[in-house]
C-alpha positions in Angstrom: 42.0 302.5 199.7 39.5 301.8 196.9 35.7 301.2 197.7 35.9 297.6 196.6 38.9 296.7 199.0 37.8 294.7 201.6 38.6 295.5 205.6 37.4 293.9 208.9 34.8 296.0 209.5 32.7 295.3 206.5 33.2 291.5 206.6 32.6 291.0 210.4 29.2 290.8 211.6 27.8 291.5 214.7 26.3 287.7 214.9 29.8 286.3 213.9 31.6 288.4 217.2 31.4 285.8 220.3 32.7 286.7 223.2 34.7 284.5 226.5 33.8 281.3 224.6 34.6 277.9 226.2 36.4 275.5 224.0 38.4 272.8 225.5 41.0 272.5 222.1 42.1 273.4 219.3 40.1 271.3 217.0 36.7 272.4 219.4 37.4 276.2 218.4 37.8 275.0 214.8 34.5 273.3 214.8 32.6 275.9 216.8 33.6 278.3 214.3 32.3 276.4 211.7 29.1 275.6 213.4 28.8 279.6 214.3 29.4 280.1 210.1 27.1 277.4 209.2 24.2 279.0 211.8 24.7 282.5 210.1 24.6 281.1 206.1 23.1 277.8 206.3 24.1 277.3 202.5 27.7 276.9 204.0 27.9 273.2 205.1 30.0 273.2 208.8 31.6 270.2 207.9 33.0 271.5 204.8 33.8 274.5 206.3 35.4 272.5 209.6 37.7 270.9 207.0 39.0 272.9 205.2 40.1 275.0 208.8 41.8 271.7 209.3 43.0 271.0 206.4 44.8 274.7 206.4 46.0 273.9 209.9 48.0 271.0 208.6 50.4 273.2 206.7 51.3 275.0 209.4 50.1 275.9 212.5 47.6 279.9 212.0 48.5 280.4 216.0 50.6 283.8 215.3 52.0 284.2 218.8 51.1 286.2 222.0 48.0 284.1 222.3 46.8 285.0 218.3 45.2 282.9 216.1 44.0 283.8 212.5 42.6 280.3 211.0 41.5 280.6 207.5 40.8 278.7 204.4 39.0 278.7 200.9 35.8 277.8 200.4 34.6 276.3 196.9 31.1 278.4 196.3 31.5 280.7 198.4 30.9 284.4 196.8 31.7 286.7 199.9 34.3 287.0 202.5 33.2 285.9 206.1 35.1 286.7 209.5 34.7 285.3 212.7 35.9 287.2 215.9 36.4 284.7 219.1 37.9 285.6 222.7 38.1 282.4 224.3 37.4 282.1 228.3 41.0 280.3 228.6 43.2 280.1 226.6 43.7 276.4 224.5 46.9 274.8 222.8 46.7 276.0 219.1 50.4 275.0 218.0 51.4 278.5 218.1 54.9 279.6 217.3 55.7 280.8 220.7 54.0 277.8 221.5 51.7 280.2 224.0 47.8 279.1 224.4 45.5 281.3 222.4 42.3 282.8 223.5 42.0 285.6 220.6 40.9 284.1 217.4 40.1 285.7 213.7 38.8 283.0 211.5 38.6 284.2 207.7 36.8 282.4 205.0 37.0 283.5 202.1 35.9 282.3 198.0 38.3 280.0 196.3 39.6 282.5 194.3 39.6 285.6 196.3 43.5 285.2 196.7 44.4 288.7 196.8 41.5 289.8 198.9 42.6 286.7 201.1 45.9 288.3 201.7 45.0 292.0 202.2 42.8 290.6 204.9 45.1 288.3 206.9 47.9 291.6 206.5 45.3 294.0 207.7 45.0 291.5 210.9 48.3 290.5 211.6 48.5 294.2 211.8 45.6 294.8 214.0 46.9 291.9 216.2 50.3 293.3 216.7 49.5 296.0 218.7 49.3 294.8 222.4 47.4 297.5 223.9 44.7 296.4 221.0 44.5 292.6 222.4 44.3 294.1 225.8 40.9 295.6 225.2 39.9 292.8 222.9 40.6 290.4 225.7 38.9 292.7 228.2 35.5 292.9 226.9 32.9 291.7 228.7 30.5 290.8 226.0 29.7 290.4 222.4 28.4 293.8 221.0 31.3 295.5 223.2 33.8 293.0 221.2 32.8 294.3 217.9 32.7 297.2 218.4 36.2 297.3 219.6 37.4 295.3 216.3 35.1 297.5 214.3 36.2 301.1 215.7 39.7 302.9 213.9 40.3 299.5 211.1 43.0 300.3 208.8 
C-alpha cells in the first residue's frame, strides 16, 4: 500500500461518525448525510451534495444487503475524499438487494475525477462490511467516538 492510497481511516472524521441516528427513510438518511457534510465543509452545498446521493441512487439501489448501505457519488469541486459513518436507531427501507432495512450506512463523496480512488474505497468497504462479526460491534456501539473508533481500529 503506497502512502498516497487512500483508506477509511484517513478520510473518516471523528465529526463525520454519528451514532443510533433516527431517520424515518431512505431519502431522510440521504439528506441528513448531506446536511452532516455540508455542517463539516460549508463550501460543500447540501443540496448539491443531497442530489447527487439521489441521483446515484437511481441507478441502482447502494443498499448492499444484511442491512448495508454504502451511498456515494461525485462531487464537481470537490478536492478531497469525504466519508460518513451512520448507525441508524432502526433500521429504514433503502431498496436493498435482500430487500432487508438498513441501519449501517458508509456515505462516500468523493472529487469528480477521483475514479480509481472511488473504487479502492467502496472495495475496501464492501470488504469491511462483509464480515458479520464487524457489523456486530459497529451496530453495538453506544456512541459516536466508540463508533469510530471501531471503523478506524485494524482498516485494510
Amino acid at each position: 500500500m503506497t502512502d498516497s492510497q487512500l483508506t477509511i481511516d484517513n478520510i473518516l472524521t471523528r465529526d463525520l461518525t454519528l451514532c443510533r441516528q433516527p431517520a424515518s427513510s431512505k431519502k431522510r438518511v440521504l439528506e441528513f448525510i448531506a446536511e452532516q457534510i455540508h455542517r463539516h465543509d460549508p463550501a460543500l452545498d447540501d443540496t448539491r451534495t443531497f442530489n447527487n446521493l439521489v441521483s446515484r441512487e437511481r441507478l441502482g439501489s447502494t443498499g448492499i444487503g444484511q442491512g448495508i448501505a454504502i451511498p456515494h457519488c461525485r462531487l464537481e469541486g470537490l478536492n478531497h475524499v469525504v466519508g460518513v459513518l451512520v448507525t441508524l436507531e432502526e433500521g429504514v427501507s433503502f431498496d436493498a438487494i435482500d430487500n432487508q432495512p438498513v441501519d449501517l450506512v458508509f456515505a462516500l463523496v468523493v472529487p469528480k475525477e477521483a475514479t480509481s480512488e472511488h473504487l479502492e474505497l467502496l472495495s475496501q468497504l464492501a470488504e469491511k462490511f462483509n464480515d458479520r462479526s464487524f457489523c456486530d460491534r459497529l451496530r453495538q456501539c453506544t456512541d459516536a467516538d466508540e463508533l469510530y473508533r471501531e471503523m478506524t481500529s485494524g482498516s485494510s
